[in-house]
ZADO-1210 file (C-alpha; in nm, 4 decimals, padded with zeros to 6 digits):
<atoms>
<atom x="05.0552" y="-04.2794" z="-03.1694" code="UNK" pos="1"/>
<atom x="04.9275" y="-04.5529" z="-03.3209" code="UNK" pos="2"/>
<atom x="04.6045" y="-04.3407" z="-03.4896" code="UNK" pos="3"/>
<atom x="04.8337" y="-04.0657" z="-03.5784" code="UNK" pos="4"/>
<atom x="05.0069" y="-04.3717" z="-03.7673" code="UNK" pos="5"/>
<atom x="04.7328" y="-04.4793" z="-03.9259" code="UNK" pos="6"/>
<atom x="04.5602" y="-04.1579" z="-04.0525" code="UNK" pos="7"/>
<atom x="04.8794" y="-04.0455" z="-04.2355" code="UNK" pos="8"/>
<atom x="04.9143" y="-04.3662" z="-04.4057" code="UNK" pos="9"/>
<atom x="04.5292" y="-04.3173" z="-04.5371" code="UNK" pos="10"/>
<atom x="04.5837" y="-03.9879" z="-04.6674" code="UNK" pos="11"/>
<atom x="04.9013" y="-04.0818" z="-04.8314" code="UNK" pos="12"/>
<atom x="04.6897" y="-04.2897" z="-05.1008" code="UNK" pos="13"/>
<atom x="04.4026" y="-04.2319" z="-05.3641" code="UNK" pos="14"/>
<atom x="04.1683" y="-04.4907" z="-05.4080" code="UNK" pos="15"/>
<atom x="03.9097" y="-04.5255" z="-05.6511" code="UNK" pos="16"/>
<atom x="03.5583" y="-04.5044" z="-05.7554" code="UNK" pos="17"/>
<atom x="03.4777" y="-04.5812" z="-06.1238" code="UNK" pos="18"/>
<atom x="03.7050" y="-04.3360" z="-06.2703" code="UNK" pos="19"/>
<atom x="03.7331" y="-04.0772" z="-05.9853" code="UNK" pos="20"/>
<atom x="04.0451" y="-04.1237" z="-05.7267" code="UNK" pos="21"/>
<atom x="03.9159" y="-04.0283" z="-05.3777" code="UNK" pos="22"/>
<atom x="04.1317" y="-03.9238" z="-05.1109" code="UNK" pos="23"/>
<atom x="04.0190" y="-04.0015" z="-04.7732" code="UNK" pos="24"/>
<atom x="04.0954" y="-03.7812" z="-04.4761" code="UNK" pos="25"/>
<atom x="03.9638" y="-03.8253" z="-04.1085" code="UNK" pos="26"/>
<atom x="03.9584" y="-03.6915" z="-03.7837" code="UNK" pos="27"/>
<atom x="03.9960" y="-03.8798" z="-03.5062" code="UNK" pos="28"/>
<atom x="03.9508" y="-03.8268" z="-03.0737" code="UNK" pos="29"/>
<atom x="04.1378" y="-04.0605" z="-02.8708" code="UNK" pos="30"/>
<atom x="04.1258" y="-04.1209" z="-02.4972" code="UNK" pos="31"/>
<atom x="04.3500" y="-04.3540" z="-02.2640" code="UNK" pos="32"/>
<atom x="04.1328" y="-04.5143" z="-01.9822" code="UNK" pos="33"/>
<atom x="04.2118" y="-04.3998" z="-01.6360" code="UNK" pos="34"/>
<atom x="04.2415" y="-04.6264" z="-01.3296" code="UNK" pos="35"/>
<atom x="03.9425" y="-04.3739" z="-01.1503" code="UNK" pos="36"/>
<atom x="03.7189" y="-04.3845" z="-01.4578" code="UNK" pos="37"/>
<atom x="03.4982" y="-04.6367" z="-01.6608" code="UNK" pos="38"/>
<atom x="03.4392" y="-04.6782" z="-02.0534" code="UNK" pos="39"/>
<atom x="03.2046" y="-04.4878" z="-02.0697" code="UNK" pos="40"/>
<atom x="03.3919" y="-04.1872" z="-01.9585" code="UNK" pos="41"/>
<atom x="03.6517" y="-04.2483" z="-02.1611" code="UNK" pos="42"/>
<atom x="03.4679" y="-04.2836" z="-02.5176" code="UNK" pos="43"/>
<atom x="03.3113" y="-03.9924" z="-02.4263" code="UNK" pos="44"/>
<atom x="03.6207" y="-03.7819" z="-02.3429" code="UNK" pos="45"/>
<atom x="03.7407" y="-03.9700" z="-02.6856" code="UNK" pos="46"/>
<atom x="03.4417" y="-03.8401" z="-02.8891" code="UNK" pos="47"/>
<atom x="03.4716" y="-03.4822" z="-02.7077" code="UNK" pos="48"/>
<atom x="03.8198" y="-03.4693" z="-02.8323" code="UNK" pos="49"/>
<atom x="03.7051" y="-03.6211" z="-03.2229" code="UNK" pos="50"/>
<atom x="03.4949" y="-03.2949" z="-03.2088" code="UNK" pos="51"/>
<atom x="03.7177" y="-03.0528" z="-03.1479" code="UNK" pos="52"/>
<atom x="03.9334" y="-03.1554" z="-03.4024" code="UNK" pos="53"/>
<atom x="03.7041" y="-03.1201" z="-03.6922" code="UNK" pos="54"/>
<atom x="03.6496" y="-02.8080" z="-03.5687" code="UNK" pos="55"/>
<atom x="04.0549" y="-02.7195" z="-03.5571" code="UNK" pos="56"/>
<atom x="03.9898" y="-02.8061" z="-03.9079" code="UNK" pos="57"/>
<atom x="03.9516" y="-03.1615" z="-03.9502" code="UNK" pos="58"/>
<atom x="04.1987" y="-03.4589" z="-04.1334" code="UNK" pos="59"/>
<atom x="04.3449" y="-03.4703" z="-03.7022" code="UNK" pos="60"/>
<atom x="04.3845" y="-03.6805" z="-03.4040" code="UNK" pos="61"/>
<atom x="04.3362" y="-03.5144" z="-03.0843" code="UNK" pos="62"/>
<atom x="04.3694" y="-03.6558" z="-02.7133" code="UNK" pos="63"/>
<atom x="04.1044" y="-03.5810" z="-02.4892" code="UNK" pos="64"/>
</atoms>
């Protein structure tokens, strides 16, 4: 998956801020639109699934 992809790579670097390296870490919800459903359903099925996986404990890319 194509997010999956993409959040590793992030986390795999440091960047930096004045002196300080940051590591950035996201979660992520993603949702593939249905032939029976409209955008709108499906962002919100997407930011459902973003939800529950900062609660599984965030840095994660969930389906919904």
């Amino acid at each position: 998956m194509a997010m999956t992809r993409l959040q590793r790579d992030l986390t795999k670097n440091y960047f930096l801020s004045g002196n300080e390296k940051v590591l950035i870490t996201f979660s992520a919800g993603v949702a593939q639109l249905t032939p029976d459903e409209t955008g709108a359903d499906a962002i919100n099925r997407a930011d459902q699934a973003m939800y529950l996986a900062k609660r599984a404990g965030k840095n994660r890319v969930m389906g919904g």
